[in-house]
N, CA, C and O atoms as a GROMACS GRO file, in nm:
protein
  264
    1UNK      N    1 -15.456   3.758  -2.039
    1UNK     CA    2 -15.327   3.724  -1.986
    1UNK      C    3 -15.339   3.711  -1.835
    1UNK      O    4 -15.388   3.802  -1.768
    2UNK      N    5 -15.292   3.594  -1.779
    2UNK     CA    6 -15.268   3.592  -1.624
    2UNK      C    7 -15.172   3.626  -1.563
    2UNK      O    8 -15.061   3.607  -1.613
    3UNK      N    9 -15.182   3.686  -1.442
    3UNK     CA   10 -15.086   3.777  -1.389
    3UNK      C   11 -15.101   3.752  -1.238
    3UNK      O   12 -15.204   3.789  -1.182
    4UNK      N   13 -15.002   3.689  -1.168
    4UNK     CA   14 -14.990   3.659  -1.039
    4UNK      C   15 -15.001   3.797  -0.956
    4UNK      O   16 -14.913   3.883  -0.956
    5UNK      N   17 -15.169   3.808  -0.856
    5UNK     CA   18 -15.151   3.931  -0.829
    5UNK      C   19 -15.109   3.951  -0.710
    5UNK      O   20 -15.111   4.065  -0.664
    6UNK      N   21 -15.063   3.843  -0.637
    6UNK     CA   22 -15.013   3.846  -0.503
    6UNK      C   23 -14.859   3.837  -0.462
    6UNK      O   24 -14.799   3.855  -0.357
    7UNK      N   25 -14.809   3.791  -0.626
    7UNK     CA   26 -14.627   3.777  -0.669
    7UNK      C   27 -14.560   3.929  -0.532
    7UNK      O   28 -14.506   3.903  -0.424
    8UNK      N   29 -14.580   4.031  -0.570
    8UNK     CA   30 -14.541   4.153  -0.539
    8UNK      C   31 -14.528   4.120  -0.378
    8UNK      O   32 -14.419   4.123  -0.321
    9UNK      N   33 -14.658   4.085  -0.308
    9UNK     CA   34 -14.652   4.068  -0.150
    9UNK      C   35 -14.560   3.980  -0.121
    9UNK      O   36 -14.473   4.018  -0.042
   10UNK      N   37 -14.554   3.847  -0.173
   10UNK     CA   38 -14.497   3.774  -0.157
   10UNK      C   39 -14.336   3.760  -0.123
   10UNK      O   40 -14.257   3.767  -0.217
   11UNK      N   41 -14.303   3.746  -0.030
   11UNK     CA   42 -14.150   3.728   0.005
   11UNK      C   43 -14.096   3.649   0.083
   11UNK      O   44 -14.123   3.653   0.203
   12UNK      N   45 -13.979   3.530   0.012
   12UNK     CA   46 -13.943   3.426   0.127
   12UNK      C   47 -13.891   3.474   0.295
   12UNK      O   48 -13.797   3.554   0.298
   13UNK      N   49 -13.912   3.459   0.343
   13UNK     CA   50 -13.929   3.417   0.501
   13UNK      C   51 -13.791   3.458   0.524
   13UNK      O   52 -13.725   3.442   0.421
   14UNK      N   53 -13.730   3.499   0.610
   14UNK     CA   54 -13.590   3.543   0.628
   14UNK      C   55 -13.541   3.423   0.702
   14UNK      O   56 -13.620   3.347   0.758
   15UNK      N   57 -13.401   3.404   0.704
   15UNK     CA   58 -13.356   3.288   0.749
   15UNK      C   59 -13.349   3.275   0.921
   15UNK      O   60 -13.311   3.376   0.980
   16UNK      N   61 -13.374   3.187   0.981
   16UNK     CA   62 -13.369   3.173   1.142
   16UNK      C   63 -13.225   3.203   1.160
   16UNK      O   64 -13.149   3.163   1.071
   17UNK      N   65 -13.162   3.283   1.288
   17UNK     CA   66 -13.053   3.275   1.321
   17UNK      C   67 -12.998   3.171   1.361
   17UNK      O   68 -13.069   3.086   1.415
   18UNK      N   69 -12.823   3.142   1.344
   18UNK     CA   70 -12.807   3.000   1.374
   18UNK      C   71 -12.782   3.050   1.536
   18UNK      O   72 -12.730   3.155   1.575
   19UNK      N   73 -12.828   2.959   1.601
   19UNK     CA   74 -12.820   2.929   1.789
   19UNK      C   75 -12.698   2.822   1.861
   19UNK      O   76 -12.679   2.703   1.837
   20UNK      N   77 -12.629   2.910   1.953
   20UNK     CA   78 -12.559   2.795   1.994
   20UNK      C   79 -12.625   2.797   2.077
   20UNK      O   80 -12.679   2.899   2.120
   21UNK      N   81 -12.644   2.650   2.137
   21UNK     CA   82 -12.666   2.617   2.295
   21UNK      C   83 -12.544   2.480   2.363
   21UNK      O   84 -12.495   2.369   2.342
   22UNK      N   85 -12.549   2.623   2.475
   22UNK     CA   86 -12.421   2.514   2.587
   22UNK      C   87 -12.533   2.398   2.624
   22UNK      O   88 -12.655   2.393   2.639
   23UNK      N   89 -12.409   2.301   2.628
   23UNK     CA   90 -12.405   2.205   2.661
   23UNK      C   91 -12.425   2.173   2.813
   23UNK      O   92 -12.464   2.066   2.859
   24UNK      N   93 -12.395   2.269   2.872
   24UNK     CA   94 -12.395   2.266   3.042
   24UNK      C   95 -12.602   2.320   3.084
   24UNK      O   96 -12.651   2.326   3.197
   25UNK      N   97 -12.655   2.342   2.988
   25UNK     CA   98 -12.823   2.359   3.004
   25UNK      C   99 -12.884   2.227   2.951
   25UNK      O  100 -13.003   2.247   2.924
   26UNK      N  101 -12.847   2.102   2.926
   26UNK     CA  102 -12.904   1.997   2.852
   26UNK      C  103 -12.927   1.947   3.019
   26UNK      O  104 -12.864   1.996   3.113
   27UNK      N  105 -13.037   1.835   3.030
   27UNK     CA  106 -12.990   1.791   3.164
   27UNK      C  107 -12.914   1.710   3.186
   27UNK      O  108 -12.848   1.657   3.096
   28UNK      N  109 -12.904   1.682   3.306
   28UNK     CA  110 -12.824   1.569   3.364
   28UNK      C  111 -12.834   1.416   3.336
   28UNK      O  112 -12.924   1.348   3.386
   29UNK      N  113 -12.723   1.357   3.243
   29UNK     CA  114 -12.792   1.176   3.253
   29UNK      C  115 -12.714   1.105   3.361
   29UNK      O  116 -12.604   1.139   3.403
   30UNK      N  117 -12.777   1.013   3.396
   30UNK     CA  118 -12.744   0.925   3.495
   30UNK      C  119 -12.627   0.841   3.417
   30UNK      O  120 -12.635   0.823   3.295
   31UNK      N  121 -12.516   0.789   3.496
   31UNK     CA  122 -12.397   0.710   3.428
   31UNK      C  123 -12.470   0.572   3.415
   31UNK      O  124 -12.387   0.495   3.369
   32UNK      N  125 -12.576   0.514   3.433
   32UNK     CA  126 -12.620   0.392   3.402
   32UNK      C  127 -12.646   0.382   3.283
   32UNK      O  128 -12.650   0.285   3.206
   33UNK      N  129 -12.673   0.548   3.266
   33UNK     CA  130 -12.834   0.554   3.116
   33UNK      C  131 -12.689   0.554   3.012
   33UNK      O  132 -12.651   0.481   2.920
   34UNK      N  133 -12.626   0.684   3.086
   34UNK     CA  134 -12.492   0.668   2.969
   34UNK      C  135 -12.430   0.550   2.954
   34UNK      O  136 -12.357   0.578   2.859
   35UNK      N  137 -12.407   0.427   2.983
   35UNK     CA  138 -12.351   0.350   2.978
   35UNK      C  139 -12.440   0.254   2.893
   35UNK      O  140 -12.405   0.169   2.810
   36UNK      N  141 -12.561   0.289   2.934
   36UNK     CA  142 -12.691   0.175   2.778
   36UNK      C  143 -12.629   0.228   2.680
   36UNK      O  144 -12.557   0.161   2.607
   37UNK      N  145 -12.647   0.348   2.665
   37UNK     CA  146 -12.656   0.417   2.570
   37UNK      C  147 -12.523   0.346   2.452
   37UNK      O  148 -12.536   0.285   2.346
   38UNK      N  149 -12.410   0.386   2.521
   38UNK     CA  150 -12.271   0.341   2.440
   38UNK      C  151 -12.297   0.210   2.409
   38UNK      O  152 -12.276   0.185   2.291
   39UNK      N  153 -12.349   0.085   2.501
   39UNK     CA  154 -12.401  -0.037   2.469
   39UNK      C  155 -12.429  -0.057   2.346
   39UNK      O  156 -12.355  -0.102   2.259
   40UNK      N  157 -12.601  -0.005   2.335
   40UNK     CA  158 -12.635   0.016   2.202
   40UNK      C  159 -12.570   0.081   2.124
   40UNK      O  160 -12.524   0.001   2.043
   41UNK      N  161 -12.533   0.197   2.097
   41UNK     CA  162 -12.452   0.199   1.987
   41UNK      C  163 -12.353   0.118   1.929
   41UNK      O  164 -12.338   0.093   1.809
   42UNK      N  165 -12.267   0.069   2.050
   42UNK     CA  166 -12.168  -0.004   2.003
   42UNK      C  167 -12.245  -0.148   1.971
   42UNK      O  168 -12.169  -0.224   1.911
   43UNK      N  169 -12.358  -0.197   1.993
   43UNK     CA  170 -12.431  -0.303   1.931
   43UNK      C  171 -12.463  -0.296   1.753
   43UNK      O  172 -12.429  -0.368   1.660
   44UNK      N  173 -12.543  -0.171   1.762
   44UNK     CA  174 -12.583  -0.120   1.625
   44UNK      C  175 -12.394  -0.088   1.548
   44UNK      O  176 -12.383  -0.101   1.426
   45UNK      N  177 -12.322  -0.066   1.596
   45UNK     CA  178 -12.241  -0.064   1.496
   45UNK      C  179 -12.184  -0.189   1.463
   45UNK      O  180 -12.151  -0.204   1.346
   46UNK      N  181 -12.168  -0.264   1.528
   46UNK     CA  182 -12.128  -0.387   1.531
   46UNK      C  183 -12.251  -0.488   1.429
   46UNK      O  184 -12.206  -0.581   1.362
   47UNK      N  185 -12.383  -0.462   1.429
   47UNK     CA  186 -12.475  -0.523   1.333
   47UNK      C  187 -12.430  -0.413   1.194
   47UNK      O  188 -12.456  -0.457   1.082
   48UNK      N  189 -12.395  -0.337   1.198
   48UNK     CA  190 -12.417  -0.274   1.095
   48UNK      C  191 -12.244  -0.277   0.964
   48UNK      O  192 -12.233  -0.254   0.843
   49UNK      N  193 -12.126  -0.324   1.088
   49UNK     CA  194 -12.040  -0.406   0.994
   49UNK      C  195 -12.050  -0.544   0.944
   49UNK      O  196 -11.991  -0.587   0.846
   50UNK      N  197 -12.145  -0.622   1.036
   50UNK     CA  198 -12.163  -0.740   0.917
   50UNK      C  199 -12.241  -0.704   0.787
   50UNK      O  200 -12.226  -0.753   0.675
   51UNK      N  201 -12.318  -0.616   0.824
   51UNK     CA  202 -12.381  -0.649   0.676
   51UNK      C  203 -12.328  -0.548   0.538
   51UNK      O  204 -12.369  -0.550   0.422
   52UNK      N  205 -12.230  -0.468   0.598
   52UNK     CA  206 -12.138  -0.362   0.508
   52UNK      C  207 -12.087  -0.471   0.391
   52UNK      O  208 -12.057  -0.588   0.413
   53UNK      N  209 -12.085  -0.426   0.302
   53UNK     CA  210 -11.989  -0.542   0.202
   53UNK      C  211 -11.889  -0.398   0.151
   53UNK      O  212 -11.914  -0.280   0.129
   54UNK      N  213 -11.759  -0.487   0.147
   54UNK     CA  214 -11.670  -0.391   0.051
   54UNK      C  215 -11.702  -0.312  -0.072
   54UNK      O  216 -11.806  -0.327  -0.135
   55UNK      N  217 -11.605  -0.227  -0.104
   55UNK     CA  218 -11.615  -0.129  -0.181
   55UNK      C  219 -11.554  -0.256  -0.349
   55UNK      O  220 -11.490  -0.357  -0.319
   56UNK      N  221 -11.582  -0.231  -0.488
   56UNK     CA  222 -11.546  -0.306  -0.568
   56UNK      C  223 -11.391  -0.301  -0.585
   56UNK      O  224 -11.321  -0.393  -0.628
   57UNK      N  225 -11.340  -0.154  -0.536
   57UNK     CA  226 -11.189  -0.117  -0.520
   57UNK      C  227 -11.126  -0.277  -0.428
   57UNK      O  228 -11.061  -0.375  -0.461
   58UNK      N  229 -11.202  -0.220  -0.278
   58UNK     CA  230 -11.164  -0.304  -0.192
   58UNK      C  231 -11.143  -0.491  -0.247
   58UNK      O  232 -11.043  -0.558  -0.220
   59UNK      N  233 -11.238  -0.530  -0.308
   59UNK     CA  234 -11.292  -0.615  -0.316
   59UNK      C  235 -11.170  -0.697  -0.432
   59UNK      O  236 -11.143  -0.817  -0.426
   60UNK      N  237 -11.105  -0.595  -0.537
   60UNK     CA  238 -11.024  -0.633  -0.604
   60UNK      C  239 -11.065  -0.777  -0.691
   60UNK      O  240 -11.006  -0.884  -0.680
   61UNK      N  241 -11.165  -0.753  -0.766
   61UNK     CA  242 -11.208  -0.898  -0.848
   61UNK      C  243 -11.136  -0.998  -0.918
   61UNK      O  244 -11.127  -1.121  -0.917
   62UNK      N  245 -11.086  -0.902  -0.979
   62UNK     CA  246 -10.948  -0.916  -1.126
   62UNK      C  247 -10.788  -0.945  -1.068
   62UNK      O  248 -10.693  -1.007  -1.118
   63UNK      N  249 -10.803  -0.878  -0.954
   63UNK     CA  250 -10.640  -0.862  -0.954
   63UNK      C  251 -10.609  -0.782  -0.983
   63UNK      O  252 -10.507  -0.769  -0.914
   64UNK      N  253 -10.617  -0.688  -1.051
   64UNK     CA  254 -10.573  -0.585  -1.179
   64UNK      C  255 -10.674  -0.469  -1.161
   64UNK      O  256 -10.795  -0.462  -1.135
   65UNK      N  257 -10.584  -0.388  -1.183
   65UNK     CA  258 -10.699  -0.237  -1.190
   65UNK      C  259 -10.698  -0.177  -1.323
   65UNK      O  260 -10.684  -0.057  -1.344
   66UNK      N  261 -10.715  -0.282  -1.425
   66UNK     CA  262 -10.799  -0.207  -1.547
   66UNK      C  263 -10.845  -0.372  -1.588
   66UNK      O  264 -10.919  -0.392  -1.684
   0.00000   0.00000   0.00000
C-alpha cells in the first residue's frame, strides 16, 4: 500500500496580507504623459465599440420576445 510520507509536513502557505498603498507614494506623472495616456485609452475604447456587436436581446431579430 502507498502512503504519502510527506502528506503530514505538508501545509498550504498562509495567505499574504492584503496591503493598502497611498496613492501619494506612486510617483509623479508629468500632465503631458497624463494626457497620452487618456488619448489612448479613449482611442482603444473607441476601436473597441466598433467592433462590439449587440447583445441578441438588443438586436431584437423577431420583433417579439418569444
Amino acid at each position: 500500500m502507498f502512503r504519502h510520507r510527506f502528506r503530514q509536513t505538508m501545509t498550504p502557505p498562509p495567505n499574504p496580507p492584503f496591503v493598502l498603498f497611498p496613492l501619494g507614494h506612486l510617483p509623479p506623472v508629468a500632465p503631458a504623459q497624463w494626457l497620452y495616456q487618456q488619448a489612448l485609452y479613449q482611442w482603444a475604447f473607441a476601436q473597441a465599440q466598433q467592433v462590439v456587436r449587440p447583445s441578441i436581446v438588443e438586436r431584437d431579430l423577431l420583433g417579439v420576445w418569444n
